[in-house]
KENU-480567 format. One record per atom (N, C-alpha, C): residue in one letter; z, y, x. Coordinates in steps of 0.1 Angstrom, whole numbers, padded with zeros to 4 digits, always signed. Layout:
REM residues N
aZYX
...
This chain:
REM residues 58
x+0124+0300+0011
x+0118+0296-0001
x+0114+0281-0001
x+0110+0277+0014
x+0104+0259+0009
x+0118+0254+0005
x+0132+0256+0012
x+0140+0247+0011
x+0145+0250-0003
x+0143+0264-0012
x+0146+0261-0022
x+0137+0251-0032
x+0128+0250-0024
x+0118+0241-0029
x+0118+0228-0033
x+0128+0227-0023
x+0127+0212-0019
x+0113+0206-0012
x+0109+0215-0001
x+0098+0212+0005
x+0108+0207+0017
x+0099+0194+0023
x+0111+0190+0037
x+0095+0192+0051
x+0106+0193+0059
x+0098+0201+0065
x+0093+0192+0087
x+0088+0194+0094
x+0090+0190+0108
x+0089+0198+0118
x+0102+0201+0127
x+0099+0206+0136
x+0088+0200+0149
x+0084+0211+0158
x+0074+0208+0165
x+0076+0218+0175
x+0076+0211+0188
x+0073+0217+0205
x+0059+0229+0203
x+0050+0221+0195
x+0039+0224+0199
x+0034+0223+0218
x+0040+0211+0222
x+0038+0211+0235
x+0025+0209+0241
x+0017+0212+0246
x+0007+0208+0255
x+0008+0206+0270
x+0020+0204+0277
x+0024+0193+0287
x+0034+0194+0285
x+0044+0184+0293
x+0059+0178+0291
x+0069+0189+0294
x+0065+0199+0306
x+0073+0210+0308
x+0077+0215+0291
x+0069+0220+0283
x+0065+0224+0274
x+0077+0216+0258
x+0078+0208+0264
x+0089+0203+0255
x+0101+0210+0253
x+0107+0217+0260
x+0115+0226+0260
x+0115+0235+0247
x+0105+0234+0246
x+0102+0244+0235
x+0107+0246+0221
x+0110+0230+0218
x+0115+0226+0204
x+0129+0233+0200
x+0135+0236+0211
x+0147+0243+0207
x+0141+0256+0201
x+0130+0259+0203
x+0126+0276+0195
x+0123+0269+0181
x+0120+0260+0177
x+0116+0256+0163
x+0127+0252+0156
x+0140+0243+0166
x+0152+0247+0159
x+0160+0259+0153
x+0154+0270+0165
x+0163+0281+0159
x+0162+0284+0149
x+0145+0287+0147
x+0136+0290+0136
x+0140+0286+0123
x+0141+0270+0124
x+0149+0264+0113
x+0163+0265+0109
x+0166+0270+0118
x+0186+0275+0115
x+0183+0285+0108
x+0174+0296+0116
x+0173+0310+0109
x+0169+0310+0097
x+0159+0301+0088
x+0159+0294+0075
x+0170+0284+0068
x+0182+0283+0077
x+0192+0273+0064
x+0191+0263+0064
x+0177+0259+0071
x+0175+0242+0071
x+0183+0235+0077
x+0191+0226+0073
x+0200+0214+0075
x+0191+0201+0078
x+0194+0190+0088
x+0191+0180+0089
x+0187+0171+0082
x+0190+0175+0063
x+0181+0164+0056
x+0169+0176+0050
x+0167+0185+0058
x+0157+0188+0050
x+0145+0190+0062
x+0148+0181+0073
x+0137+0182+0084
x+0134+0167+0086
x+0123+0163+0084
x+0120+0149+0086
x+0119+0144+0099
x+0117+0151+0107
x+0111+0140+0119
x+0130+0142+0128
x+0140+0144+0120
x+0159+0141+0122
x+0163+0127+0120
x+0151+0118+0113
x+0154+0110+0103
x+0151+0097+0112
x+0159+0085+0109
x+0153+0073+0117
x+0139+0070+0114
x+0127+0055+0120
x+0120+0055+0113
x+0119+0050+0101
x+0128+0040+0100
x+0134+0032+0087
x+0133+0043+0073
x+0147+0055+0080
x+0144+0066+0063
x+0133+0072+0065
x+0127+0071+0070
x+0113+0082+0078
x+0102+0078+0064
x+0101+0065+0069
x+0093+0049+0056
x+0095+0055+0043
x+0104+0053+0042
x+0115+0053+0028
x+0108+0065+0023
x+0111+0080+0028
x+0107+0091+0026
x+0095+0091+0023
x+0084+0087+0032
x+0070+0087+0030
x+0061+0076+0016
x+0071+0064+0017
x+0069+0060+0007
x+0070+0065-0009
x+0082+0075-0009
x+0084+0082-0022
x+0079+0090-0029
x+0071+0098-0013
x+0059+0110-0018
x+0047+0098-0018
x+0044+0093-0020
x+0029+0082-0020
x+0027+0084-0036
């Protein structure tokens, strides 16, 4: 539903130590299993479009 939304979205580790980084591949799947494509996750994004993006929602 968000991505019909046009809600964009950020994956996250949710890590609390570095081991724990690993983890971000569960929030990709998460996101696959939602349809979400690479422009509709922000933090895929350089920081340059990152700017750009955040500036548009301002």
């Amino acid at each position: 539903m968000a991505k019909e939304m046009g809600v964009k979205v950020s994956i996250d580790s949710d890590a609390h130590s570095t081991g724990d980084l690993d983890f971000l591949q569960n929030g990709i799947n998460q996101a696959r299993r939602g349809w979400l494509e690479p422009e509709d996750v922000i933090n895929t994004r350089s920081l340059t479009e990152l700017k750009k993006l955040l500036q548009q929602e301002a």
